[in-house]
PATI-68864 format. One record per residue (C-alpha): x, y, z. Coordinates in pm, whole numbers, padded with zeros to 5 digits, always signed. Each point is the difference from the previous one (the first is absolute). Layout:
<senus>
XYZ ...
</senus>
This chain:
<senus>
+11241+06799+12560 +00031+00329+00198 -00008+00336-00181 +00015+00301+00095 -00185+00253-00224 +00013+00379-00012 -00326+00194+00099 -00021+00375-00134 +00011+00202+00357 -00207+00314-00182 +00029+00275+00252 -00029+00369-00043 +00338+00014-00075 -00030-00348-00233 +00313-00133-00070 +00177+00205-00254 +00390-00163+00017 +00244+00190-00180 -00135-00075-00369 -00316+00069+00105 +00093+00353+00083 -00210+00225-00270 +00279+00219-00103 -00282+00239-00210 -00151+00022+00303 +00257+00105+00249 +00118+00287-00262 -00396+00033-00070 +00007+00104+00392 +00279+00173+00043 -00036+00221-00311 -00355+00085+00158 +00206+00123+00332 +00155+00290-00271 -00367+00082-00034 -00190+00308+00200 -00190-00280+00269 -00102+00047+00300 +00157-00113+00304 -00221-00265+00054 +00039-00111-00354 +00354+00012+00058 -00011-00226+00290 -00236-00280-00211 +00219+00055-00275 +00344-00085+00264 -00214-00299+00129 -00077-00142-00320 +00434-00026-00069 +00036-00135+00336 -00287-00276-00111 +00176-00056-00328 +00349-00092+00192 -00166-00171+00308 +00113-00358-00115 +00379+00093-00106 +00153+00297+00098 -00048+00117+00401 +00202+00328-00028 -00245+00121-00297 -00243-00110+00222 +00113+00178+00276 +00091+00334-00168 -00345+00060-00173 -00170-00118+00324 +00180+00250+00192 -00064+00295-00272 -00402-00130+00028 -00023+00013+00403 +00202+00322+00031 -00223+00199-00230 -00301-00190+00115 +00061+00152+00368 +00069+00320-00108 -00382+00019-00158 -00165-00180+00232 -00040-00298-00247 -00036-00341+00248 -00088-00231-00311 +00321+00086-00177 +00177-00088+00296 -00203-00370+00085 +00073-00044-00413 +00366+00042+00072 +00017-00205+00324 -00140-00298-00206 +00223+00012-00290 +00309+00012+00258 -00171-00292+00221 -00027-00234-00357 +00348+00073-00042 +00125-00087+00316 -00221-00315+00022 +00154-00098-00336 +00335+00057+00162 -00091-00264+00273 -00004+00279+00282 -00317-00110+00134 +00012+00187+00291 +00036+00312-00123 -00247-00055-00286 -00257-00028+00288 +00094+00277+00164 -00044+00232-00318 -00349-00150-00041 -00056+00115+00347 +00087+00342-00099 -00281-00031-00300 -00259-00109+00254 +00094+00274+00290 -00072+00256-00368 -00279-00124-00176 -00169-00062+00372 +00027+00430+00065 -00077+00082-00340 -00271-00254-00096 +00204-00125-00298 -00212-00321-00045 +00209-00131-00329 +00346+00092+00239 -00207-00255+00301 +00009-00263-00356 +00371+00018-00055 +00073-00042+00374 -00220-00307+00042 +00155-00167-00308 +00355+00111+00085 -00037-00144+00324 -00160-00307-00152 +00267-00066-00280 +00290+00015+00286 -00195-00258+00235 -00050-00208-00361 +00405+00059-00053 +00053-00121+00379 -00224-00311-00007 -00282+00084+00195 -00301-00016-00266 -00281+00019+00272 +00099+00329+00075 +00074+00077-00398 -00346-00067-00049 -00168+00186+00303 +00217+00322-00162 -00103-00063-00361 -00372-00047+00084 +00043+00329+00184 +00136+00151-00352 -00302-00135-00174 -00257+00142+00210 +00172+00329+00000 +00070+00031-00423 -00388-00118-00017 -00116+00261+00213 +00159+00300-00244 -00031-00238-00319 +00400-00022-00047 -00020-00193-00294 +00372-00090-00039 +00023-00076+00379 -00269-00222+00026 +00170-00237-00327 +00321-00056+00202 -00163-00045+00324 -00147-00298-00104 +00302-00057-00241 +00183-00051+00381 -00299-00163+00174 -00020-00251-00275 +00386-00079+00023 -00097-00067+00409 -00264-00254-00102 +00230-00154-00244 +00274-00047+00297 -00253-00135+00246 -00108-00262-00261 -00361+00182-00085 +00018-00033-00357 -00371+00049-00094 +00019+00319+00206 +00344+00105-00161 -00181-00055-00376 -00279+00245+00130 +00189+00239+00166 +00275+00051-00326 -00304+00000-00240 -00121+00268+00180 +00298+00165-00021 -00006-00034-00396 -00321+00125-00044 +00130+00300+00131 +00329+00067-00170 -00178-00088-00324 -00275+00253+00065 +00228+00318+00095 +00284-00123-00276 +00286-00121+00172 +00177-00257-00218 +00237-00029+00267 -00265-00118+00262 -00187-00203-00241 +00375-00194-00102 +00057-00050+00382 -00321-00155+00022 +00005-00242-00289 +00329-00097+00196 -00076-00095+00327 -00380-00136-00153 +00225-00252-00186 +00204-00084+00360 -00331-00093+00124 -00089-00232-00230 +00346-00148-00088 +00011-00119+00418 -00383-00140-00098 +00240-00199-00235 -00253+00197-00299 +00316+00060-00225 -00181+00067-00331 -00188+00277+00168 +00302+00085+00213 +00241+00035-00359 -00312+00235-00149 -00015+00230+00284 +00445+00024+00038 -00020+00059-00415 -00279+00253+00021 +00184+00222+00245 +00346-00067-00219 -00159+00136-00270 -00146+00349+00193 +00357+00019+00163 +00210-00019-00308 -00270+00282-00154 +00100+00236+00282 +00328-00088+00042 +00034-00131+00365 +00252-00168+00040 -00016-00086+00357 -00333-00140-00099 +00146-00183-00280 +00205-00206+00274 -00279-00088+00148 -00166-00159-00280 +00328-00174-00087 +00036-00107+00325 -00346-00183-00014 -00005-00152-00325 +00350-00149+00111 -00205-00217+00233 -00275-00098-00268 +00298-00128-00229 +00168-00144+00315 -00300-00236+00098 -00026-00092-00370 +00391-00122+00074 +00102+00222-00288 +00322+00073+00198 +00234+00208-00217 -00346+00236-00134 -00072+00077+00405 +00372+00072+00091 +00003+00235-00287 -00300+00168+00127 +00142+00014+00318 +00343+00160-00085 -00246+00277-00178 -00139+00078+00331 +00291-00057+00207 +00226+00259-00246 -00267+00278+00094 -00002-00076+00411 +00377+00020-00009 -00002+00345-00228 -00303+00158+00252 +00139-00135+00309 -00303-00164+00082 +00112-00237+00278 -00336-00174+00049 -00027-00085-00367 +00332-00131-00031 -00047-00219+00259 -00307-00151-00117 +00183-00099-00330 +00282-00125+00204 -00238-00255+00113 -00203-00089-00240 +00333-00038-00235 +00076-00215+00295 -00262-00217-00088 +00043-00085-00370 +00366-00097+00116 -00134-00213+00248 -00300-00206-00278 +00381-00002-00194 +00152-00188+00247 +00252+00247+00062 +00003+00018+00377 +00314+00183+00061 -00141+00314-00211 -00341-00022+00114 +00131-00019+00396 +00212+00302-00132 -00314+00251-00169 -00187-00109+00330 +00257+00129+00240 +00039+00319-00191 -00366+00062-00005 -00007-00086+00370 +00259+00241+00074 -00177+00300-00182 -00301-00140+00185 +00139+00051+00352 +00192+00396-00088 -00300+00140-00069 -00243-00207+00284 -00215-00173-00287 -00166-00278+00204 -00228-00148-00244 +00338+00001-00270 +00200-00118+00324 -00297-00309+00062 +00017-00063-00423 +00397-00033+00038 -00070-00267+00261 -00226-00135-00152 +00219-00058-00356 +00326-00087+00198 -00221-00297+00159 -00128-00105-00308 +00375-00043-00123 +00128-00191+00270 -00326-00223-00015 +00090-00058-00389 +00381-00066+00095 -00198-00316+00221 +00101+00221+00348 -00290-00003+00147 +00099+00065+00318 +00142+00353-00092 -00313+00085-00185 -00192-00058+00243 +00173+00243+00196 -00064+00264-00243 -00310-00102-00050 -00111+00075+00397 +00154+00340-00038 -00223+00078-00308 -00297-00084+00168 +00036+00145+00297 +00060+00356-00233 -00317-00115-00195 -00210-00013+00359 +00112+00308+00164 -00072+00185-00317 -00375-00181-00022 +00125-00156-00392 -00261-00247-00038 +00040-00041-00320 +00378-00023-00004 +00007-00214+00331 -00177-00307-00156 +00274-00006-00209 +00264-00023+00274 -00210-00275+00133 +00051-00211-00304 +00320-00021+00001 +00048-00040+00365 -00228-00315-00051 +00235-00106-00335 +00317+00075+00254 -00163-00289+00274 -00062-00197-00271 +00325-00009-00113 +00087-00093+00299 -00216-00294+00100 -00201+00216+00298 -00343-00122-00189 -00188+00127+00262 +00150+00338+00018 -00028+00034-00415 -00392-00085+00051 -00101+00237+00194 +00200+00285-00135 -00158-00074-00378 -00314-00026+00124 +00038+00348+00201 +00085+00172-00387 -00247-00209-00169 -00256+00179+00247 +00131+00337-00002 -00039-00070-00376 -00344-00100-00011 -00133+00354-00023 +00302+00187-00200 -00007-00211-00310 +00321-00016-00087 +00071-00325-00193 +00357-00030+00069 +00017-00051+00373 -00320-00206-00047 +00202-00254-00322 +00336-00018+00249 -00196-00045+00285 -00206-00308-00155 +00282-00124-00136 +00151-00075+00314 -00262-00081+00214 -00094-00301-00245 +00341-00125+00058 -00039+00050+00388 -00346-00181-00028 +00095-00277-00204 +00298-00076+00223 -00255-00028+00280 -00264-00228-00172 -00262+00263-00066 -00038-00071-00337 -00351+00161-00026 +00196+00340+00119 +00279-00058-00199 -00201-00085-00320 -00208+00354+00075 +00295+00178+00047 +00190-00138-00328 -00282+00141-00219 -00029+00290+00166 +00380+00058-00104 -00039-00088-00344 -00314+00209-00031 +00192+00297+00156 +00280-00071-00264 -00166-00051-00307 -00168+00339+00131 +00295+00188+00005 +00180-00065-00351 -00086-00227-00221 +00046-00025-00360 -00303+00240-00120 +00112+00257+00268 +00332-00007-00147 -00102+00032-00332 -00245+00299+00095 +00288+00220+00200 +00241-00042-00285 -00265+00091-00239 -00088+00289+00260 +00389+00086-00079 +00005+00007-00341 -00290+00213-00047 +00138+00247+00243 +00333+00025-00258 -00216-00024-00277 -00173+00333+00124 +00303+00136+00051 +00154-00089-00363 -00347+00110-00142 +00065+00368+00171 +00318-00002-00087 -00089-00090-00373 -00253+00292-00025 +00242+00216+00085 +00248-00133-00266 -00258+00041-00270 -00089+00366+00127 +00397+00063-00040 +00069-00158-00321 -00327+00258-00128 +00160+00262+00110 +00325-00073-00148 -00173-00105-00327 -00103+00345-00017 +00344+00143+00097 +00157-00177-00323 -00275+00158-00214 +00070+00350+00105 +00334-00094-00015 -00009-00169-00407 -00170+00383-00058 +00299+00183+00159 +00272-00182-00226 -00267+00031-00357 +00047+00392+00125 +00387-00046+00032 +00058-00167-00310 -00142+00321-00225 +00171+00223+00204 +00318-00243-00003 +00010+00000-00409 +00010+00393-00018 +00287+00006+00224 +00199-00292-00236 -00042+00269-00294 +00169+00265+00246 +00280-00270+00137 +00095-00027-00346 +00069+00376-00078 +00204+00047+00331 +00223-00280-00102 +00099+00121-00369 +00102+00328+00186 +00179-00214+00271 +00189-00162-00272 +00125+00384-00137 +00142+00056+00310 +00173-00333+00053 +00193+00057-00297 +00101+00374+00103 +00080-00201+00330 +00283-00234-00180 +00168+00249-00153 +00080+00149+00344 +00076-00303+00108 +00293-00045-00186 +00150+00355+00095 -00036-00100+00411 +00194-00374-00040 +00326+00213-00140 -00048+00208+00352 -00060-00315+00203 +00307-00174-00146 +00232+00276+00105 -00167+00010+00361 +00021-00364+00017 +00382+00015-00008 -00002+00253+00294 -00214-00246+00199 +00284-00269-00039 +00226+00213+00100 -00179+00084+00319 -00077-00386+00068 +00371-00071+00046 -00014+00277+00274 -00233-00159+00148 +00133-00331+00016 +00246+00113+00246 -00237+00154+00227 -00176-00329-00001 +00327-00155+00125 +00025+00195+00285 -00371-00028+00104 -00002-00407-00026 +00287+00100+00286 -00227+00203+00199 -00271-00267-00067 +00229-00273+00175 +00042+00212+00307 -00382+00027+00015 -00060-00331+00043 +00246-00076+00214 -00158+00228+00269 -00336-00102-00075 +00061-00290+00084 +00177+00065+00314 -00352+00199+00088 -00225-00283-00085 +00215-00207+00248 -00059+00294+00257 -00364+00033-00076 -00046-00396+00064 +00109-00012+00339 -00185+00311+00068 -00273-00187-00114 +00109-00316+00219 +00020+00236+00294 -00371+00153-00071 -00136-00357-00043 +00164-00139+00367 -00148+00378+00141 -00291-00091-00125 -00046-00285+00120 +00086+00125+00359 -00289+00255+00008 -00259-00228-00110 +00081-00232+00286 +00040+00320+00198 -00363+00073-00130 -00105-00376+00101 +00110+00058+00350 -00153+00334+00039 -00333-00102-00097 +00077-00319+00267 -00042+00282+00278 -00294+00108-00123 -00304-00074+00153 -00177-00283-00228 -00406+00098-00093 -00105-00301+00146 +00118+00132+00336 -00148+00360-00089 -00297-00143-00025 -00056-00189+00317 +00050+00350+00197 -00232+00236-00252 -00266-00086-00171 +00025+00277-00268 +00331+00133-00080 +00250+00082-00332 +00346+00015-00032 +00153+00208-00317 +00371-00081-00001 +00182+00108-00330 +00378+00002+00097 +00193+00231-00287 +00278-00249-00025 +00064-00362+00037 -00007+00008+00378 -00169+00306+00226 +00037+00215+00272 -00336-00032+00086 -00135-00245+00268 -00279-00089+00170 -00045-00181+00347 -00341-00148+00156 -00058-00175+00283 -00268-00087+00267 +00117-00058+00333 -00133-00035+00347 -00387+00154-00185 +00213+00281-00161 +00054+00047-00336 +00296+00189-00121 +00024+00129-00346 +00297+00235-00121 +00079+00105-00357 +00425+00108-00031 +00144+00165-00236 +00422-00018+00016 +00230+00217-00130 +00070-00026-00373 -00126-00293-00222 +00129-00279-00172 +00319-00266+00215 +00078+00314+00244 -00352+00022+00097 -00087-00349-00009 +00332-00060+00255 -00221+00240+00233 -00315-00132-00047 +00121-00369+00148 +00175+00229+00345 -00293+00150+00022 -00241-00337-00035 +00232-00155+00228 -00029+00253+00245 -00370+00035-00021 +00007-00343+00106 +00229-00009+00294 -00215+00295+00163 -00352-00055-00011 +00000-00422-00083 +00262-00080+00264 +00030+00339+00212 -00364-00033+00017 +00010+00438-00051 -00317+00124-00095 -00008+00363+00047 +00039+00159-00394 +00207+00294+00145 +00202-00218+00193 +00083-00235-00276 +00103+00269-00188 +00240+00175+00254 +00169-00323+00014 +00000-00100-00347 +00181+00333-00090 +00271-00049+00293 +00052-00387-00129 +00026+00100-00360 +00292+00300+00092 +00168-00313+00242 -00016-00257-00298 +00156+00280-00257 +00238+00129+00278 -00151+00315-00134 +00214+00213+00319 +00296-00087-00113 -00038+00052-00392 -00175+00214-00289 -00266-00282-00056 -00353+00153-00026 -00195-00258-00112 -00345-00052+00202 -00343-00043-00112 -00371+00155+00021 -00268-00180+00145 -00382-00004+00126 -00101-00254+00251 -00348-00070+00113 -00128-00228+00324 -00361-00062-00024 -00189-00147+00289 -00321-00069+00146 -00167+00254+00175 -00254+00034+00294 -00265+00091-00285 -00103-00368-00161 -00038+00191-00325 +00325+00199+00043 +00407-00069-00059 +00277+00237+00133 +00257+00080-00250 +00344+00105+00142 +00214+00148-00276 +00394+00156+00051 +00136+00113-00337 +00388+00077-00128 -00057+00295-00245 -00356-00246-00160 -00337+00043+00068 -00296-00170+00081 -00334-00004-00211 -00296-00138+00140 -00384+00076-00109 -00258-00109+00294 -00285-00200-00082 -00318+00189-00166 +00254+00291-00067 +00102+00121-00344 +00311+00217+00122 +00352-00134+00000 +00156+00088+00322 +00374+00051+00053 +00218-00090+00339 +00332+00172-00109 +00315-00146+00143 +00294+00101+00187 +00239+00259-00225 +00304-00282+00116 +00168-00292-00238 +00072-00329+00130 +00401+00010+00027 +00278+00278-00120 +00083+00305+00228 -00337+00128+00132 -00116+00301+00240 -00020-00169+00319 -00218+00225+00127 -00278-00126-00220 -00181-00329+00157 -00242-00236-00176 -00319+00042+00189 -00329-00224-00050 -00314+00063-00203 -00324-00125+00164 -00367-00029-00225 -00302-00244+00074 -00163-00092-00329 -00337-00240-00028 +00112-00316-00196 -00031+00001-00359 +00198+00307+00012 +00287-00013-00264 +00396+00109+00079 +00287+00057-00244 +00349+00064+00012 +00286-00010-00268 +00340+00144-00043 +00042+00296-00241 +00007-00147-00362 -00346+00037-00106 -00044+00370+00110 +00359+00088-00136 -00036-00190-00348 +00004+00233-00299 -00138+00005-00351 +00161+00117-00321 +00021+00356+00055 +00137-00053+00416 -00354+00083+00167 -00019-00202+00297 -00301-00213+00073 -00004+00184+00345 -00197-00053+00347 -00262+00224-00065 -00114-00173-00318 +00078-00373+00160 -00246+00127+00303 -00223+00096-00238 +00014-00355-00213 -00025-00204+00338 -00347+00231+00077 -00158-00112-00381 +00061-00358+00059 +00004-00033+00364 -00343-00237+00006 +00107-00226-00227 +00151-00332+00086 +00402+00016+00132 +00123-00256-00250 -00217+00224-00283 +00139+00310+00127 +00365-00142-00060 -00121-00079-00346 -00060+00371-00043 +00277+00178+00178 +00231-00210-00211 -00156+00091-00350 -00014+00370+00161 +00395-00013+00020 +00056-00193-00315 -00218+00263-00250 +00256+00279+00204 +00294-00165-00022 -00039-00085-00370 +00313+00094-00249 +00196+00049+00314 +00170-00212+00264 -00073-00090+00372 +00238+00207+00202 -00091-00167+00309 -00055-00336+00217 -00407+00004+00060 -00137-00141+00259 -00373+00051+00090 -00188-00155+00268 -00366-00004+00054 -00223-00231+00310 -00352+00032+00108 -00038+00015+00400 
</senus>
């Protein structure tokens, strides 16, 4: 049986998860920021928040990252910086942006390499090693993280040097090096336990335990996976704590204690889903997958497999893709189809090889030998087994080597090699009394119960140390009520006296009595008297009351088809909406023109006014960002003329020329309207941009004609924004004729970013009508301007949401952002 079992990836920034987020701390740091620090204490101090969100939250991230490099520039402070670039590269690994990750670890190299910054030269080489782990390639992984090592050694970085072989010994694990995996993670331990993380030392217990539960050790495995439970439920990591459920699900699962491991499972699986922690989730997909599958249950086994292979494949996981394979095969194989499995099968190996999985290959080969078996190719079954049973020899894992002697005694005694067959048979049942027999049983379910008997033994000590402290309450409490029963028999004495002189005055009280019912009788006859009045009056209101109703309901009738009549509007706009966003250009095809871009598109009604239109045609690409009069159906009617003549004059006109477009798009738009013959003024605003290749290899010429919008653009290396500023002309309506649209020419080196937009960012206001404004957008755009495009999105939409807040969007917004 194939599990797959969740190593603790301790990195700098070890995984913290959303529980895991140390609340005392983040107000511990940010409450020091109120403090009179230095500015390089205030950049640590930003660095350390950005480290506490860099597994959950990328806009935190980004915002204290961009505070930390800012202030770190102005002083001259290059470590603050390399600190910053790492914390925003972990976060956009964990994202699945590899790419970009690497690029930011570049940056941390290009830094630490000026400055001599030798623990900055650590974070870049295990960076760069933990996004070649994420991507596959573990030779390279391991070149980077021996790199790290050598480096954190040299300047006795403690804390670096335990996860550096933390991630080296996950490497051996993959490749099948178990002895070398059991060193590297108990060096890691030693470590952790000698500077006083309990988070390390947890993480190591973990994966220690992974190492022997492949050996098939599972008593040792269950002590290590309980030892780190124990440390993780102390500090309160929860993300750990998933971990550990995760991996004692697979002890129970082997012992075929079905319903205890699902439990254990859904544990884990409740946390992924909460964090978002794809990876994870998929992992339980699968190995839930698997119980379903020793069940029997092949149509819900088929179905965790396929979810877990689909999470597998979004974020590029190729080891989780080659596990998904490899469970999918072992399903079919089950359902007697061997022929399918074996398809899988092939596909999980050849994963397994590219990647160099020793380990997890010879387990592929097993089953592509039980698949030939299966069916009948004896031959073909043979020499696959005995291919695992030799990639086995050396790893010691007693699984592959049981399933693999299993079958080739079969094979051998179908030939006539009974010698072989007999060595082979014992071989099997040696492996599988190894595994679990009786006494190992026992011994993990005693290793069980004395982990909850620790528990209940803490949790008894801490009942006795309440119940003394509420023994003593009740004493000081028995003296309190001794004190209050003196004081309570003086006051009966007193009670007694203020009722005898209560009792003078209730008989003073009667005699009055008697003189005020003579006065009420008479004033009770002038009541009747008035009641008959107002009998009358009642009359003529149940009148008025029948008139009411009659017109209320004649206005609930009203108000329902009103009501009808909102409901079929309704209805309209949404499908309006469905068709608008139809036009719109889908990310998939953004993508395969730019390799970095954003779109922030917040219409202020159902449908919008603003549109965007990209395209890439004869080695242009055209990008323009519109903006149509009004917002809402009228502007949404305009957005769809203008799309559709966007289309007919640069898709099938083949017109290039911004300028040109733009003369023509203004003298189609007053045609379509019949705008010379009537008071129509509708038009729209626009900026387009061509971008081409230029002479320079390095270079790209930007064209850029503009309808009352503007073009940003900061070059490569720069920190300024730079502005193009268009034409002082609308698109459509009665214009000067006298004014043309003339063309905008700029060559930028590539990795140069661009942005256009209509007006509803700059023009939004906040609660008292200030205006977010172009000078302070500028400036925004200049702060984050090195960050990531999709992260920069992130941030100029939290920027408008804190200003818009108790107040509503006046405008469409559209934003657009590309890197060159």
């Amino acid at each position: 049986m194939l599990r797959i079992l969740l190593l603790s990836l301790y990195l700098i920034a070890s995984a913290l998860g959303v529980y895991a987020q140390n609340k005392a701390s983040i107000d511990s740091l940010k409450n020091m920021l109120q403090t009179n620090i230095n500015e390089q204490q205030k950049v640590d101090t930003y660095n350390l928040l950005a480290k506490e969100y860099s597994y959950t939250d990328s806009a935190k991230v980004a915002q204290y990252t961009s505070k930390a490099i800012t202030i770190s520039k102005k002083n001259n402070y290059p470590a603050g910086i390399a600190d910053a670039y790492y914390y925003l590269g972990w976060i956009t690994m964990i994202k699945g942006h590899y790419p970009a990750a690497l690029r930011l670890f570049e940056h941390i190299k290009e830094i630490a390499q000026k400055s001599d910054y030798k623990r900055g030269m650590g974070y870049f080489y295990q960076g760069t090693g933990n996004v070649h782990y994420r991507l596959g390639d573990y030779t390279k992984a391991l070149q980077f993280y021996q790199k790290s090592l050598k480096t954190n050694k040299e300047i006795d970085f403690q804390w670096g040097m335990a996860w550096t072989y933390n991630d080296m010994a996950i490497i051996y694990y993959l490749k099948g090096d178990y002895p070398k995996a059991l060193q590297m993670f108990g060096e890691s331990l030693k470590i952790n336990e000698k500077i006083g993380d309990q988070k390390g030392v947890a993480g190591c217990f973990n994966n220690l335990g992974i190492v022997y539960d492949v050996q098939g050790d599972y008593l040792h495995a269950l002590e290590m996976y309980q030892q780190s439970l124990k440390i993780k439920e102390q500090i309160g990591d929860k993300n750990g704590m998933m971990n550990s459920y995760h991996n004692i699900a697979a002890i129970y699962n082997l012992q075929k204690d079905y319903s205890k491991a699902l439990q254990f499972y859904q544990k884990a699986l409740k946390i992924n889903l909460q964090i978002g922690n794809q990876k994870g989730t998929a992992t339980i997909y699968n190995n839930i997958g698997i119980i379903y599958r020793e069940q029997r249950n092949y149509s819900k086994a088929l179905e965790m497999q396929q979810k877990a292979l689909k999470i597998h494949e979004q974020i590029g996981n190729k080891s989780g893709i080659a596990f998904d394979y490899l469970g999918i095969g072992q399903v079919y194989l089950d359902k007697k189809q061997a022929d399918k499995a074996k398809v899988y099968f092939e596909k999980a190996l050849k994963l397994r090889q590219q990647m160099g999985e020793k380990g997890l290959s010879a387990k592929v080969w097993v089953e592509l030998g039980i698949a030939y078996y299966v069916l009948g190719d004896y031959a073909k079954a043979q020499s696959h087994l005995e291919k695992a049973m030799n990639l086995t020899q050396d790893l010691g894992n007693l699984i592959i080597i049981r399933d693999g002697a299993k079958h080739l005694a079969k094979i051998y005694e179908l030939k006539g090699q009974y010698q072989k067959a007999l060595k082979n048979h014992i071989l099997f049942k040696k492996m599988a009394d190894s595994l679990f027999n009786a006494e190992k049983t026992k011994k993990i379910t005693r290793l069980e119960d004395e982990y909850l008997f620790n528990k209940e033994k803490d949790s008894l000590k801490y009942a006795q140390a309440k119940a003394e402290t509420v023994l003593k309450s009740r004493l000081r409490e028995e003296k309190l009520i001794n004190r209050f029963q003196r004081r309570l028999s003086w006051s009966a004495l007193l009670v007694i006296g203020i009722i005898g002189v209560f009792a003078v005055i209730m008989f003073r009280g009667k005699q009055q009595q008697k003189k005020l019912n003579i006065i009420l009788n008479q004033k009770s006859q002038a009541l009747e008297l008035k009641s008959k009045e107002l009998g009358v009056l009642n009359k003529e209101l149940r009148q008025s009351q029948d008139e009411i109703i009659a017109q209320r309901d004649f206005i609930e009738v009203q108000n329902q088809k009103l009501l009808d009549s909102k409901r079929h509007t309704d209805q309209s706009i949404r499908a309006a909406r469905s068709i608008q966003r139809a036009i719109l250009p889908f990310e998939d095809r953004l993508r395969n023109i730019f390799d970095d871009f954003f779109i922030l598109y917040r219409p202020k009604d159902v449908v919008s006014g603003d549109f965007y239109w990209v395209n890439e045609i004869d080695g242009k690409k055209l990008i323009a960002a519109v903006d149509c009069t009004g917002h809402g159906v009228p502007g949404a009617f305009m957005s769809m003329i203008g799309n559709t003549l966007l289309n007919n004059l640069i898709k099938f006109k083949h017109i290039y020329n911004p300028a040109q477009v733009l003369e023509m798009l203004h003298e189609e738009i007053q045609l379509v309207l019949r705008q010379h013959t009537s008071n129509d003024h509708s038009g729209m605003d626009i900026g387009l941009c061509m971008i081409e290749d230029s002479q320079e290899a390095a270079q790209v010429k930007v064209t850029f004609a503009g309808a009352k919008r503007p073009l940003f653009y900061i070059a490569k290396e720069e920190t300024n924004l730079r502005q193009l500023k268009g034409t002082k002309k609308s698109i459509g309506g009665h214009q000067r004729e006298d004014i043309s649209f003339v063309n905008q020419h700029v060559f930028l080196n590539k990795g140069s970013k661009l942005y256009l937009g209509s007006d509803g960012y700059t023009d939004q206001n906040n609660k008292v009508r200030r205006k977010i404004g172009t000078e302070s957008f500028v400036a925004f755009l200049e702060e984050i301007h090195h960050q990531p495009l999709y992260t920069q999105r992130d941030l100029l939409e939290q920027k408008l949401l804190e200003h818009m807040m108790d107040t509503e969007q006046r405008d469409d917004i559209l934003l657009i952002g590309v890197q060159v």
